[in-house]
N, C-alpha and C positions, 0 to 999 in steps of 0.2 A: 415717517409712518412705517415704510418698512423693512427698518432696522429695528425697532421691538417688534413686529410681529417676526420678523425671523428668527431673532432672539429664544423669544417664547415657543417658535416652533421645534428649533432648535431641542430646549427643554421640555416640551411634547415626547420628543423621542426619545432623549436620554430618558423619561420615564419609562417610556411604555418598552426599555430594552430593562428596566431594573436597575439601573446603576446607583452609586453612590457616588458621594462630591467630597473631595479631601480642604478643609476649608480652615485657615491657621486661627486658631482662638486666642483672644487678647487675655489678660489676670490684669488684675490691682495687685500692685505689691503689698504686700502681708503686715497692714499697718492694721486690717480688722479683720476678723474672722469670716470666712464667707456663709458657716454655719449662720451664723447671726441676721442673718440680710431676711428680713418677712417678707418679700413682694420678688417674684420672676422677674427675670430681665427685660418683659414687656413691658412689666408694668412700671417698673422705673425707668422705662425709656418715655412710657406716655408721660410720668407724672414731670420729668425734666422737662418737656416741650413743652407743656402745657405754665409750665415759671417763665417762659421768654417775656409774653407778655408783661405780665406784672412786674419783674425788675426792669424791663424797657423803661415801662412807664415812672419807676419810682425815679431811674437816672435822669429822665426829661422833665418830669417834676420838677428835681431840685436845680439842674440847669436852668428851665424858668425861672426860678425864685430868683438865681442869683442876677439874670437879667434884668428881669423887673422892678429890681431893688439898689443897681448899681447905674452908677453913668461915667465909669471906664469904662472907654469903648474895648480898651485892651483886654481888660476880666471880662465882657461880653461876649468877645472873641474866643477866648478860653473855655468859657461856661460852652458856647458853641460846638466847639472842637470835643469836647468831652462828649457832648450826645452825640456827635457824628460819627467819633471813633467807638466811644463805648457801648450802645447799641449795638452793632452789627457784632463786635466781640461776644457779648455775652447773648447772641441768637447765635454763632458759632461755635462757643462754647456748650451749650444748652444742647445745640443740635447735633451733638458728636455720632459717629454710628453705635460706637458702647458705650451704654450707659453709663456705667462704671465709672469710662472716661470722661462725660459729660460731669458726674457728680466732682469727680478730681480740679478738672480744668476750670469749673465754674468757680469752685472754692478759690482757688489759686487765682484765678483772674479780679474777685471780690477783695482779697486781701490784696495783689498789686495794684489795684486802684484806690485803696484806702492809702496805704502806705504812700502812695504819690503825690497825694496831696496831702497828707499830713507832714512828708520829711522829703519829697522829690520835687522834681522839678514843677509838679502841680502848688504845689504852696506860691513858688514867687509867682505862678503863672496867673493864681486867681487873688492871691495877697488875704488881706483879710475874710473873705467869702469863700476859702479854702475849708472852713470849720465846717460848714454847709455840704461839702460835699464829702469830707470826712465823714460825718454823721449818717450821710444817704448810705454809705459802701457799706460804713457796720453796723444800721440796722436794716440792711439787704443780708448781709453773710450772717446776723442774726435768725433773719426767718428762713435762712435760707436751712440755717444748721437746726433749726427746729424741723422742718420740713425731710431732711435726712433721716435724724434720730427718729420721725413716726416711722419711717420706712425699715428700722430695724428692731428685733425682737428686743432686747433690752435698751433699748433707745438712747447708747450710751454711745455717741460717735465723738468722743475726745479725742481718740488717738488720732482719728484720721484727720481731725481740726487743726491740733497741734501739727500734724503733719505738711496739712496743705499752707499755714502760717509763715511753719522754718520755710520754707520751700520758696515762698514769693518772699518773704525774707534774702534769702539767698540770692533769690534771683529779682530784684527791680525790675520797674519802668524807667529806663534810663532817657527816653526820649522822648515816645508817646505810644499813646494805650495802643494802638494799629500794630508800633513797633516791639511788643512786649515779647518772652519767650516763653513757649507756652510749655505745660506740664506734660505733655504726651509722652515725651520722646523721654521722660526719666520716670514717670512713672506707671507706666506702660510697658511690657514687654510681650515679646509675640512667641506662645508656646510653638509648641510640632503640629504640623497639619492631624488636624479629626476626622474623622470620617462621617460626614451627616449623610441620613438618608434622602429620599427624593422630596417627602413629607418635611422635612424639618427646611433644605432648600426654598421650597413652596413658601415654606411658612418667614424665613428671609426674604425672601422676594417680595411677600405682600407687605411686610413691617418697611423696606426702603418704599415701596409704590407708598404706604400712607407717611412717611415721614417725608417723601416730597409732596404732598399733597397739603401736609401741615406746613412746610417750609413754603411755599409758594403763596399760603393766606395768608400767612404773618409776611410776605415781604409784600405783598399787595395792600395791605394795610399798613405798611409801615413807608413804602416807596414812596407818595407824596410826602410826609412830614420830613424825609429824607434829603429830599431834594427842595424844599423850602428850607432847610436847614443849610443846604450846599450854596443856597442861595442869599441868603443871609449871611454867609460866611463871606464869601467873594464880595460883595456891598460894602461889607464890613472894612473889608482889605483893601479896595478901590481908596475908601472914603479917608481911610490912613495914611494912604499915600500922597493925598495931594494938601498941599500946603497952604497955608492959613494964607496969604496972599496972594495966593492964585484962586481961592475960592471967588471972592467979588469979581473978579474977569470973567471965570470960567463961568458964571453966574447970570451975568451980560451975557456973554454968547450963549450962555444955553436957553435965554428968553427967546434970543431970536432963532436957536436951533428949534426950540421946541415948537415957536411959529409954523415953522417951514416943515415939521415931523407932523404935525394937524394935517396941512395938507398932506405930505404923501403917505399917511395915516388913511383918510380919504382913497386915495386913490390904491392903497394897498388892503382895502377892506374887503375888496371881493376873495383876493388871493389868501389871505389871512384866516377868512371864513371855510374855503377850500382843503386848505393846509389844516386848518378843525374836522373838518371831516372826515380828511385822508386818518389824520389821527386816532380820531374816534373808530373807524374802521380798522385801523390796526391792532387797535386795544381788542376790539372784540375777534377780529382773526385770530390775534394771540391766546384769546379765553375761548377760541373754538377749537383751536388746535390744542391747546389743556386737554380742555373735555374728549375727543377727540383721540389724544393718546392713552388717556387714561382709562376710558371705555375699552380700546382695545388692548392694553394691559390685561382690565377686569376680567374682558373675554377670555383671553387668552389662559387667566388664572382660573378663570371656571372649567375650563373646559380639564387643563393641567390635572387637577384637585377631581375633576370625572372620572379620568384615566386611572389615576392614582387609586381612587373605589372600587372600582370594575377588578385591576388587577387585587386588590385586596379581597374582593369578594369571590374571584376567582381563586384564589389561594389559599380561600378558610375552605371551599367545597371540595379543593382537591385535599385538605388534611381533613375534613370530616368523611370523606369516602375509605382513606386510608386508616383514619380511625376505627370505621365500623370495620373493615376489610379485616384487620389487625385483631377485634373485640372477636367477630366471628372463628376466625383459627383459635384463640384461645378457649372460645367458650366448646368447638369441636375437640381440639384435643383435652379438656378435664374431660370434655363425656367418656370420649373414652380410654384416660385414665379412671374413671372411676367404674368403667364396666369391665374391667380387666381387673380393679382391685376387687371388685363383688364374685366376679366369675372363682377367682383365688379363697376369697372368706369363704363361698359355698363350696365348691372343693375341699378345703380344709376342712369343716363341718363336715362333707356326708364321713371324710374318712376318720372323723374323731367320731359319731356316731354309730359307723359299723364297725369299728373296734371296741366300743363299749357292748353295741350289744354281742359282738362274738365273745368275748370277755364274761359276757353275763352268761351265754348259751355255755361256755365252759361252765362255770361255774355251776349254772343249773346240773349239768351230764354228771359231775364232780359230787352233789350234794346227794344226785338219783342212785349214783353207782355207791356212795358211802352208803344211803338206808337200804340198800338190796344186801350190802353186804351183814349190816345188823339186822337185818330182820332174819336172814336166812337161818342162822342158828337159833334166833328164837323159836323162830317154827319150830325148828327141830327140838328144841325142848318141849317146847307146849306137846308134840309130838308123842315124844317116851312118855312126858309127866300123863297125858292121857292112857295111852297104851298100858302102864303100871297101875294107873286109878284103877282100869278095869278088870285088870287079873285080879285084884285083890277084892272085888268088890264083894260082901258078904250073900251068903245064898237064904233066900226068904220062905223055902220050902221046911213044913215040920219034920 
């Protein structure tokens, strides 16, 4: 308990200092275009977890059948081992931390399980009932490749089919499905550290909290049938080993063991009952310390994801103060640019006005002083021409 909360307190503070996280990112190798891919790497991370179930079950289906349908003990055993190993494979495969690589690894796992019973060591293993579980793997990696191509824009996932085919082509099951080699390590490679922020971290951290949360139901759902299978495996193996002539002996003695196990049966019922209890109570300490860690995860991420707010919130008011601070000097210096451009235009206007009108006052002085000078000698005509009228004027006396 307090090793995550230190963890997360830990990441409390690398927040609330601002840091960044340098964190290597994984690629698919360039078999498809990444343009192409319709759905976030959430969402094909949910939609791969959410297929464990359903191919689990289609691989214990067909192991069933060949069970219930065969009486080699030895193809029994086989059918066995294939759900034993192949289950927890493809809930490995499924549950990769990249997606990407869950979609690769599962492919590849689907095709090295077909191939191994159709041309490996699973054919002599299950003999005739071999066709049975050929059939299961490719119409598993059928739906499985339908279930890809919805997940991209042109729904065209060939190349990467053909890809993950050659590839468990290449590489068998040379032993058993447990031992198979997985596709990571070739188609996979690991770029240069990225730089994610505290938000994108946060957001890693709650995707592995819910994909342990998903992993831990699927194995609690699946760990009884698990272990009934381990146990029918070992029964299996027991009962193989002892020989047709030693059964009617061991058969006698085991009347009279079984005798003598009634009673200390009896006398071990209290202890047996006790030992149920203890059990029972550890099942539910182990689903309390679940709940338990996970609560204080959750805390721990609310609180995380609080910080991470606050300082965002803090961040927009110090660039919206600086904004207005910034708007305000701008909007003071146009005013006054534009009172200094006015103060210039009215300047330049009065002195193009009182040049016009000194200009006109010339001109007026100019047109006064030219008619003073034409009229002056009119006068002076009008002048004599009177002066002469009247010398000559006739005399009206008889």
């Amino acid at each position: 308990m307090r090793s995550p909360a230190a963890a997360c307190c830990v990441l409390v503070s690398l927040v609330a200092a601002g840091c960044t996280f340098a964190v290597p990112q994984r690629k698919l190798e360039p078999v498809h275009a990444q343009t192409d891919v319709a759905v976030t790497a959430n969402q094909l991370r949910l939609r791969m977890r959410s297929m464990a179930g359903p191919m689990s079950g289609q691989i214990e289906q067909a192991a069933d059948h060949i069970i219930a349908g065969t009486t080699d003990e030895a193809v029994k055993r086989a059918a066995l081992e294939w759900k034993i190993e192949g289950v927890p494979a493809v809930r490995r495969a499924l549950f990769e931390p990249d997606p990407f690589s869950a979609v690769m690894d599962t492919w590849v796992l689907v095709d090295q399980m077909a191939d191994y019973f159709e041309r490996g060591p699973g054919k002599d293993a299950l003999g005739e009932w071999a066709g049975i579980a050929v059939a299961a793997c490719r119409r598993i990696e059928e739906d499985f490749n339908r279930v890809v191509g919805s997940l991209t824009i042109s729904g065209d996932v060939s190349k990467v089919r053909a890809f993950a085919k050659q590839w468990a082509a290449d590489h068998p099951i040379r032993y058993t499905i447990a031992g198979r080699e997985s596709a990571l390590g070739r188609v996979l490679e690991r770029d240069a550290a990225t730089f994610h922020t505290t938000g994108e971290v946060v957001a890693e951290l709650t995707t592995a909290v819910d994909d342990l949360g998903r992993r831990l139901d699927l194995y609690s759902d699946q760990l009884v049938r698990q272990l009934r299978w381990e146990v029918e495996f070992i029964k299996s193996e027991m009962l193989a080993d002892l020989k047709v002539d030693r059964v009617l002996s061991l058969a006698e003695r085991g009347v009279t063991s079984a005798e003598r196990a009634v009673t200390t049966v009896d006398r071990l019922a209290p202890s047996v009952d006790r030992a149920v209890g203890v059990a029972e109570g550890a099942l539910k300490l182990l689903v309390g310390e679940r709940t338990a860690v996970l609560a204080a995860l959750h805390d721990e991420l609310t609180r995380t994801i609080e910080a991470v707010q606050k300082e965002r919130i803090v961040a927009l008011d110090f660039v919206t103060i600086e904004r207005v601070a910034t708007v305000n000097e701008m909007r003071e210096a146009l005013v006054q640019e534009r009172r200094a451009a006015t103060q210039d235009v009215e300047h330049i206007i009065l002195k193009v006005v009182d040049h016009a009108f000194w200009r006109a006052a010339q001109l007026l002085a100019l047109i006064l002083v030219a008619l003073f000078v034409a009229l002056v000698p009119i006068l002076l005509v009008l002048r004599r021409s009177i002066q002469v009228l009247g010398g000559r004027r006739p005399s009206l006396a008889p």
